[in-house]
C-alpha positions as CSV (number, residue, x, y, z in Angstrom):
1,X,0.3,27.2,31.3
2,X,2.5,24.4,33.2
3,X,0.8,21.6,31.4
4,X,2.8,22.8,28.1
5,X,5.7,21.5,29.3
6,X,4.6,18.0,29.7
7,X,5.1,18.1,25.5
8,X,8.8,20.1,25.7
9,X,11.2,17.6,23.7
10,X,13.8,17.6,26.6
11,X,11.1,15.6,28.1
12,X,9.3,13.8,25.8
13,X,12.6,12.6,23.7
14,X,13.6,11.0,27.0
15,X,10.7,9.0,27.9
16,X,10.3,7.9,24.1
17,X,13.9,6.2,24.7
18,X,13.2,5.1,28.1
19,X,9.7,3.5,26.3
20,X,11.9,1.9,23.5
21,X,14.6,0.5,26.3
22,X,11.7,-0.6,28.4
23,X,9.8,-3.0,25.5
24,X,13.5,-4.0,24.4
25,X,13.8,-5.6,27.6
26,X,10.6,-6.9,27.7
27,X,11.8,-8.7,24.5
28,X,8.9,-7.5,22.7
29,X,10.1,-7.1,19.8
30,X,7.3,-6.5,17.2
31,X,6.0,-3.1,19.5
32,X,10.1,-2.2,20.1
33,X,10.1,-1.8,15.8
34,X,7.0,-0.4,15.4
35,X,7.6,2.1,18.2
36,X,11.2,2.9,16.8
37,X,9.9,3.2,13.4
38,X,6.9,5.2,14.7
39,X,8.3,7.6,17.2
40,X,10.9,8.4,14.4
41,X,8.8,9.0,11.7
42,X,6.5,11.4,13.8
43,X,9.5,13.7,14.7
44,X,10.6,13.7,11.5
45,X,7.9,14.7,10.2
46,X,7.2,17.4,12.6
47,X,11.1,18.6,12.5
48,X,10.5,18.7,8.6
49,X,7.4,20.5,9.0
50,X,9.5,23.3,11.2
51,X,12.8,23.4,9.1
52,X,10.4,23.9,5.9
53,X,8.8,26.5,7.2
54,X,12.2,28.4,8.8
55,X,13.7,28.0,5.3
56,X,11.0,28.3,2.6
57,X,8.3,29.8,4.4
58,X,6.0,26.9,3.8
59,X,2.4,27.3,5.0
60,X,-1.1,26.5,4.0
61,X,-2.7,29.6,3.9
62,X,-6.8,28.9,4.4
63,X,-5.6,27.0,7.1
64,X,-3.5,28.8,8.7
65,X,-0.9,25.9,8.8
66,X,2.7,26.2,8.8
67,X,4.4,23.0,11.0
68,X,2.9,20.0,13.0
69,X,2.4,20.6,16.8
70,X,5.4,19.1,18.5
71,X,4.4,19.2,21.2
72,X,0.8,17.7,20.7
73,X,2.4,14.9,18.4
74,X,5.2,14.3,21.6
75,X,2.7,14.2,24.0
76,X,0.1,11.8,22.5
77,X,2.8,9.5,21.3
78,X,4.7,9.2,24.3
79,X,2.1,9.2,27.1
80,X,-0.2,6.8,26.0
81,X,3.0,4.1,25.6
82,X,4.2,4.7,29.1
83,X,0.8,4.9,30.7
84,X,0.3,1.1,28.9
85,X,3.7,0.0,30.0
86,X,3.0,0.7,33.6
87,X,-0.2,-0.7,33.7
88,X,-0.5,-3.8,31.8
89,X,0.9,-5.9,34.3
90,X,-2.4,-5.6,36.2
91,X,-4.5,-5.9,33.8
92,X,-5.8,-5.4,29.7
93,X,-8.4,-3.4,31.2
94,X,-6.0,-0.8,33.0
95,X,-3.5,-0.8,30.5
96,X,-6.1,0.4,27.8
97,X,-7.5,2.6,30.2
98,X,-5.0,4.3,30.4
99,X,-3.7,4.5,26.6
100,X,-7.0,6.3,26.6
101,X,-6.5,9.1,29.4
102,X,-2.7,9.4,27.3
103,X,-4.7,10.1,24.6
104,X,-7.0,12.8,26.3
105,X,-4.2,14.4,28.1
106,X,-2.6,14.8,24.1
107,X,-6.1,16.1,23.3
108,X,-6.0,18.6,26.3
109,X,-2.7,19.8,25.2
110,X,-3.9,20.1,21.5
111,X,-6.9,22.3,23.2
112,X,-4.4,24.3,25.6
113,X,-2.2,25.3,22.4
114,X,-4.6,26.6,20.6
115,X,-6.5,28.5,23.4
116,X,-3.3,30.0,24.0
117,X,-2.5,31.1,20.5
118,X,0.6,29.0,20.1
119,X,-0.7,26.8,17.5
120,X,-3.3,27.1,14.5
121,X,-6.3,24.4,14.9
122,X,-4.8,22.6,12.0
123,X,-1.4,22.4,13.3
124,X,-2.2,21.0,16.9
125,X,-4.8,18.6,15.8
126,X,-2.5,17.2,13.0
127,X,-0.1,17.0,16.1
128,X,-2.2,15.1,18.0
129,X,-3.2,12.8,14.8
130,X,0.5,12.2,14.5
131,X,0.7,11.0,17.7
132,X,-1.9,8.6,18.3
133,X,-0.7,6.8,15.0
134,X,2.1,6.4,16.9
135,X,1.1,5.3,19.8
136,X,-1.7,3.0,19.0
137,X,0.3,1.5,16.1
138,X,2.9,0.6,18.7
139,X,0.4,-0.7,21.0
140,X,-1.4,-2.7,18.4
141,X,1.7,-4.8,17.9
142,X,1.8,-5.2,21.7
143,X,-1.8,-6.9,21.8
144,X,-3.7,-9.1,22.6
145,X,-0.7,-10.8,23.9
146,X,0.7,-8.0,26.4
147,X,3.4,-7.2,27.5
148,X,4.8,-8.4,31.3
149,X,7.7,-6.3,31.8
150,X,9.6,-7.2,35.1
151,X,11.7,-5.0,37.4
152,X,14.9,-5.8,34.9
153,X,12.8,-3.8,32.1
154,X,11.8,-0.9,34.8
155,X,15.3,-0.5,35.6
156,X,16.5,-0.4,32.1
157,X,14.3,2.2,31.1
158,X,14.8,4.6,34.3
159,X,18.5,4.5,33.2
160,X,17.8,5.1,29.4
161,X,15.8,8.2,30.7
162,X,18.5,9.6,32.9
163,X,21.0,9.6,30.0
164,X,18.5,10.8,27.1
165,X,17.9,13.7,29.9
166,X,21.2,14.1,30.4
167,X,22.4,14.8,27.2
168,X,19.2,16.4,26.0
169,X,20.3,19.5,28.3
170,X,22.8,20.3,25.6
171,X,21.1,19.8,22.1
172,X,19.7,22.9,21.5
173,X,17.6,21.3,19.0
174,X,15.9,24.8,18.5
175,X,18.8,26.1,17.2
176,X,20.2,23.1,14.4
177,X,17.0,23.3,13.2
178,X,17.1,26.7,12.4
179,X,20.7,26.3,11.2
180,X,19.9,23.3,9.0
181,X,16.9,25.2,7.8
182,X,19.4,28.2,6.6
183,X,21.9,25.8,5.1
184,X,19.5,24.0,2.8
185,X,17.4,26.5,1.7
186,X,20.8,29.6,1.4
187,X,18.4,32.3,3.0
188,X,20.3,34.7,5.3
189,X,17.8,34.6,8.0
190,X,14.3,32.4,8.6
191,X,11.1,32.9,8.4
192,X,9.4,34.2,11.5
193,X,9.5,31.4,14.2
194,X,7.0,33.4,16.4
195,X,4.3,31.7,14.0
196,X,5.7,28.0,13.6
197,X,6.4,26.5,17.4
């Protein structure tokens, strides 16, 4: 399904880093360090959760969990930033409206992974939990106050995107993680990926 995509981390990473630029140059400062801080900690989480289970073969058994949903946790961290970004300028009420379809559309993605065998429950709904932590712990340093980003802040962020994008196209992170995931644990091959996504 097309709507996987929208969690792919040669998107997601981008608009994170377009997100970060954008409250930068809003001068908000307090929601810039919680979303750096954040964002970070919620991909390095899920990375660990992969590289884990490519090296050591980490899983929780009765739940059938072996790494966080990256693309659940991307989704629901990123989306409902942007969404409240774009829309607080006209309003409180819009911006929080919609933090709340980012949200659901991180839910629907949780739902879609799962009905589509890619991810355990477990895995996609720790995902998603990953992500709103994220997201609403950024946006709760960015209220009641708001944030009134101006075209100057726009503009940053469109070229931050473009860039991240840019050199996203070569990262392969797929493959460093498996590499880093042979290095550290000295195993000639990893555990089956097909099962960890």
């Amino acid at each position: 399904m097309q709507l996987v995509h929208l969690g792919d981390l040669e998107l997601t990473l981008p608009l994170a880093a377009a997100a970060g630029a954008w409250l930068l140059a809003a001068r908000a400062w307090r929601a810039a360090s919680a979303w750096a801080l954040l964002y970070a900690g919620t991909i390095a989480l899920v990375g660990g959760s992969k590289i884990a289970h490519l090296g050591w073969g980490t899983d929780i058994g009765p739940l059938d969990f072996k790494a966080f949903s990256g693309h659940a946790a991307g989704v629901t961290a990123v989306y409902p930033v942007l969404g409240y970004l774009l829309c607080r300028p006209i309003g409180r009420g819009w911006a929080l409206a919609t933090t709340g379809a980012g949200l659901a559309l991180g839910l629907l993605m949780a739902v879609v992974l799962v009905g589509e065998g890619e991810h355990a429950v477990a895995e996609a709904a720790t995902g998603w939990l990953l992500g709103a932590c994220a997201s609403l712990g950024t946006l709760y340093h960015a209220e009641p106050r708001g944030i009134a980003p101006g075209p100057a802040s726009a503009a940053c962020a469109v070229a931050v995107f473009l860039a991240s994008a840019s050199l996203m196209q070569s990262a392969h992170v797929g493959y460093w993680m498996v590499r880093l995931a042979l290095a550290l644990s000295g195993n000639a091959h990893p555990y089956s990926w097909d099962t960890c996504r």
